[in-house]
N, C-alpha and C positions, 0 to 999 in steps of 0.2 A: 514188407510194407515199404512203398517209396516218400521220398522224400514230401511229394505233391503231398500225398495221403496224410502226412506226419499235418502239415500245413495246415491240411482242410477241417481232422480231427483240432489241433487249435483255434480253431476258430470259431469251431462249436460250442467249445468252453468257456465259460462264464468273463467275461473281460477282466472281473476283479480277481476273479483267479490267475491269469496267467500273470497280469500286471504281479499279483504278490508273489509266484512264483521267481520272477525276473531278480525281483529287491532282496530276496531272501538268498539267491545267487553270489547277487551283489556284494549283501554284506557279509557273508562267510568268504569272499576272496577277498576283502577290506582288511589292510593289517588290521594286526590286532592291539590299541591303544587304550590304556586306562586312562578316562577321563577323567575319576574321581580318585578325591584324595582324603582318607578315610582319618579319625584321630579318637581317640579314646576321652569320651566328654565324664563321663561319671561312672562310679562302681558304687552297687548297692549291693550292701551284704549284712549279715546278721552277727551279733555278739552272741548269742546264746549259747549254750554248750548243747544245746540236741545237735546229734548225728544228721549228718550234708545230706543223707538219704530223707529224712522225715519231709524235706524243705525242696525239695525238687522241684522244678517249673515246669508245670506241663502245657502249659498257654499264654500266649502273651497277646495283648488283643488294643489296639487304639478306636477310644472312641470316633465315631463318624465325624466332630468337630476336629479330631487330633488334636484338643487339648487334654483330655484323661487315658490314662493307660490302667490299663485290669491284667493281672496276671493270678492264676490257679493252678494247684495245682497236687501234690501229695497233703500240703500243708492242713489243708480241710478250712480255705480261707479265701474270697479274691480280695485281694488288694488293689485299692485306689491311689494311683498318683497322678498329681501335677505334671506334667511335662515340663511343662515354663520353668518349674523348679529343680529340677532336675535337670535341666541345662545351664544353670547360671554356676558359672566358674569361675574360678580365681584367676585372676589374669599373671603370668610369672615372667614377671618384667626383665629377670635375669637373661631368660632364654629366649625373650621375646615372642613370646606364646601363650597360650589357655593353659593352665594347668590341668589336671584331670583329678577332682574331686569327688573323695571317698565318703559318701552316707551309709547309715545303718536302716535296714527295713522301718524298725521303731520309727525315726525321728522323719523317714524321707515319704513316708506313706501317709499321705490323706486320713485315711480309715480303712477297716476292714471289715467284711462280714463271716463271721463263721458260719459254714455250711455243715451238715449233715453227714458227707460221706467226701471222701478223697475226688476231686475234681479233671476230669479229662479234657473238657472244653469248657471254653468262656465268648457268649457271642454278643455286641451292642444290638441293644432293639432300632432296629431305624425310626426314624419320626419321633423322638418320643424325648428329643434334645439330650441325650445322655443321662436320660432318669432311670430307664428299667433294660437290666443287663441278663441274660438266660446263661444259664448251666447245665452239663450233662453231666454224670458223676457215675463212679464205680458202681453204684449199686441198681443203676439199670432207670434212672429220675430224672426231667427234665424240670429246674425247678425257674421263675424266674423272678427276679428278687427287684423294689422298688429303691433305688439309691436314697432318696430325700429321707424314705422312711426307716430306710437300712430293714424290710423287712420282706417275707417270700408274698409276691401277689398271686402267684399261679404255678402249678405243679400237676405232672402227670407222668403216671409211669405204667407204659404199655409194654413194655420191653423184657417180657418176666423175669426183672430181677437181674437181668446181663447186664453188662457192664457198655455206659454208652460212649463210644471212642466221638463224638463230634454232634455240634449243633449249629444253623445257621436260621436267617431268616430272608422271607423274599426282599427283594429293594422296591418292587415295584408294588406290593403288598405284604405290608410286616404284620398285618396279623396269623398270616400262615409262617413257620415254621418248617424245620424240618429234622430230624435224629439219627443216627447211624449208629447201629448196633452190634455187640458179639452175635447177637440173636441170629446175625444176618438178614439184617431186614436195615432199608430206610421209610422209618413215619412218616407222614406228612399231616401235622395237625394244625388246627384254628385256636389259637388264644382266647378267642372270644365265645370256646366251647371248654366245659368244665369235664368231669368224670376221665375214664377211658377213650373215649371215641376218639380216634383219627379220621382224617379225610380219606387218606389213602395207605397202600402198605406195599413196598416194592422190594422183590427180591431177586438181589442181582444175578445170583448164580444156584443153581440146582443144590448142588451141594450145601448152601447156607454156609455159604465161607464170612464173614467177618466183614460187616461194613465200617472202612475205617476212619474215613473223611466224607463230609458230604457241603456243598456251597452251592446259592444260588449263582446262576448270572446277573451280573450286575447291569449288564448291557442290555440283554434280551430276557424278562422277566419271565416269560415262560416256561425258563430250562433251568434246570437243576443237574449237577455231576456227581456223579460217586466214585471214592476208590476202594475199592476191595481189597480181599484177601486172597481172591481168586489169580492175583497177577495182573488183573483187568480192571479198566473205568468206564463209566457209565456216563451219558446223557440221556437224560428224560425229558418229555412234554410234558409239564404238571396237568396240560390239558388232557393228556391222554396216556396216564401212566400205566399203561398195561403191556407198553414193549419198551424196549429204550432207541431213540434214534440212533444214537452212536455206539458200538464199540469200539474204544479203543486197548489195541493188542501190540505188547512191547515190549513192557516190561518182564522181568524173570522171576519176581518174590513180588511181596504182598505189594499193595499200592496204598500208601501212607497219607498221602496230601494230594489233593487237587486243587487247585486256585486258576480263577481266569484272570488274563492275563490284558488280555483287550476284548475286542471285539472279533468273535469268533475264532480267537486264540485259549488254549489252558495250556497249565504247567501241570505236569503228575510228580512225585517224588517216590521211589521206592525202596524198597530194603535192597534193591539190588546194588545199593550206590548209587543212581543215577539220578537227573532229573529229564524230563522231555517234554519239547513243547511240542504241541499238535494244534493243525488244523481241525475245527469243529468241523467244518463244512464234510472234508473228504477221510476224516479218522485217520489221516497221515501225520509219522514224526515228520515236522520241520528237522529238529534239532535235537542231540541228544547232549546234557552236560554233565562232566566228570569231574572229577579229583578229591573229593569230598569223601568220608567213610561212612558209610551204615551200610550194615547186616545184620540190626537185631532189633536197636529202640526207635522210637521217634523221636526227630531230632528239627522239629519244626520245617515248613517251610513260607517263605510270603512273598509278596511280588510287587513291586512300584512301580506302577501302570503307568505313572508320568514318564519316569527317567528309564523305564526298561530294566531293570534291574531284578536281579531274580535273589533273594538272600536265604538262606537255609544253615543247619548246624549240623556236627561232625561229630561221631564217636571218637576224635581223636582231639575232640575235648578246644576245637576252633572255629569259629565262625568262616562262613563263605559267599561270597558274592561271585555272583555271573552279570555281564553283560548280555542279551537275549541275542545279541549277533553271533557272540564268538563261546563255543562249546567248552576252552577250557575258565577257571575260574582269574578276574580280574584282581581280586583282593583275599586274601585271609590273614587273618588273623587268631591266635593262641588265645582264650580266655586267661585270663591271670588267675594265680592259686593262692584266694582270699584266706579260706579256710584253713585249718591246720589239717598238716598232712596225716594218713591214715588209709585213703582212699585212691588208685591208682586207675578207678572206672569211671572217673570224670568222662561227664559228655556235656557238649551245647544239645540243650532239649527243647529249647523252642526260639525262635524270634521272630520278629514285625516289624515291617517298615511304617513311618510316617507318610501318609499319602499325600501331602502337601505339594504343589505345582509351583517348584521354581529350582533354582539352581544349587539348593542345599538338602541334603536329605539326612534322615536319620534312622537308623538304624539300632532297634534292642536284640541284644541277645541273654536271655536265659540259659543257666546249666542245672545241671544234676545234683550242683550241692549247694539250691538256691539264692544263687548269687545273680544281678542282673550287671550289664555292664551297657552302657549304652554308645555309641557312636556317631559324630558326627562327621559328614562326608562331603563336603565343595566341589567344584569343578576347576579343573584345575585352568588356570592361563595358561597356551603355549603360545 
């Protein structure tokens, strides 16, 4: 092939493709500069004497205003907190700084509801101002519970009995839904239908390997993603769910998280270590990023669409932040060892960015031995 040829093939492709092709060039030959500057705003942990394992966090989730945070998870409980209050610090005049203020679950939580069964997902109902929050749970239930009334308004469980790894809802229609299952299936049903019925039932791979994560797009309200167990993620049309537009092929172990990231971008996260971000359009890795540990739990992952920022957690018991330019990690951070020692399988198991648009961002991280710690992060002047 000459070089004309090379040319003329460019030209034929999409403008907005080759344009993000060019930028993505770009910023991976860009040093590499951390802009933000990350500080430990609050630790929330428990007095109790039950074992760090009963209390584990397996979601951590901000409502659509980012004023409430919900977190689920072994405890058989979500928890409701303030944000606003949970940020307010003691200022330590000695060192000329914010102190970093230590609460206990009790005193720093809003309220909480008890659930039914050990909790895997926790997802905000859009439209609904922070009133009714959904659950997926060990025992195979999608329940969803009314905050004001603190009580379940709607419950269905098609999944026989398996255990559901994730729940989401559309943005551009929240009364649909959606479920990922051990079953190896993802649901797709209407709130505004009682009993069993779903709308649809999609199964990503032959085998019925493990649906583990599933998300709307938030951009293009049509498509939905899956990550499996098969190694592979999914794109579907909810209009026409009986093939998937996308494979994406890459990863080495199960695929744990999917989250998009923009507009015709996602992030996958895997038990291989890794995270990648991929082109919807063409099923290609942009970028692969490392340094992080997993090879066995889930260890959250979430993405701040504003500031680019990709934040995930570690079996080696630390928080991690990516830049979406540069493959290795900008910041990490050690959780702190609240608890009394006993346990040497500490891990970060879940965190959530603040989706807020401006120059400060925040960042929760959740562990294994239900402890939250939260962080705030500036941009730095240079």
């Amino acid at each position: 092939m000459n070089f004309t040829h090379v040319q003329e093939l460019e030209r034929e492709r999409p403008e907005k493709e080759v344009e993000r092709e060019r930028e993505e060039e770009e910023e991976e030959k860009a040093p590499q500069q951390c802009e933000w500057e990350f500080n430990l705003s609050t630790v929330i942990s428990s007095n109790s004497s039950v074992g760090a394992v009963s209390d584990t966090v397996g979601v951590i989730e901000f409502d659509p205003s980012d004023r409430l945070l919900a977190t689920g998870g072994i405890a058989r409980k979500i928890r409701i907190y303030n944000i606003n209050s949970l940020l307010l610090q003691r200022p330590d005049t000695a060192q000329g700084r914010q102190d970093t203020s230590f609460l206990d679950h009790l005193t720093a939580c809003e309220y909480y509801i008890c659930t039914p069964a050990k909790l895997s997902s926790v997802r905000w109902k859009p439209d609904t101002a922070g009133r009714v929050i959904g659950s997926g749970d060990y025992d195979g239930v999608v329940t969803e519970y009314d905050l004001e009334r603190r009580v379940p308004v709607f419950e269905r469980d098609e999944h026989g009995g398996r255990r559901i790894w994730s729940v989401d809802y559309s943005h551009w229609n929240p009364v649909f839904g959606a479920s990922g299952s051990d079953d190896g299936t993802t649901q797709l049903w209407d709130t505004r239908c009682g009993g069993d019925e779903c709308v649809a039932v999609v199964q990503p791979s032959v085998g019925r390997s493990p649906v583990c994560c599933v998300e709307f797009d938030p951009f293009v309200g049509e498509f939905v993603a899956v990550g499996c167990a098969d190694r592979k993620a999914y794109s579907y049309d909810i209009r026409n769910i009986s093939r998937p537009v996308s494979v994406f092929v890459g990863h080495q172990k199960t695929v744990s998280y999917v989250r998009f990231l923009g507009e015709r971008t996602m992030v996958s996260a895997a038990t291989d270590g890794c995270l990648k971000l991929w082109d919807m359009d063409s099923a290609r890795v942009i970028r692969t990023y490392k340094g992080h540990v997993n090879n066995r739990s889930f260890v959250g992952l979430s993405v701040w669409r504003h500031g680019g920022l990709l934040g995930c957690g570690s079996e080696s018991n630390e928080a991690f932040v990516y830049d979406k330019r540069w493959s290795e990690p900008i910041w990490v951070r050690g959780l702190d060892r609240i608890t009394e020692p006993g346990s040497e399988d500490r891990f970060v198991s879940g965190v959530c960015w603040r989706q807020v648009e401006e120059d400060q961002c925040t960042l929760v991280a959740g562990g294994s031995d239900g402890v939250l710690q939260v962080f705030v992060g500036k941009r730095r002047l240079f």
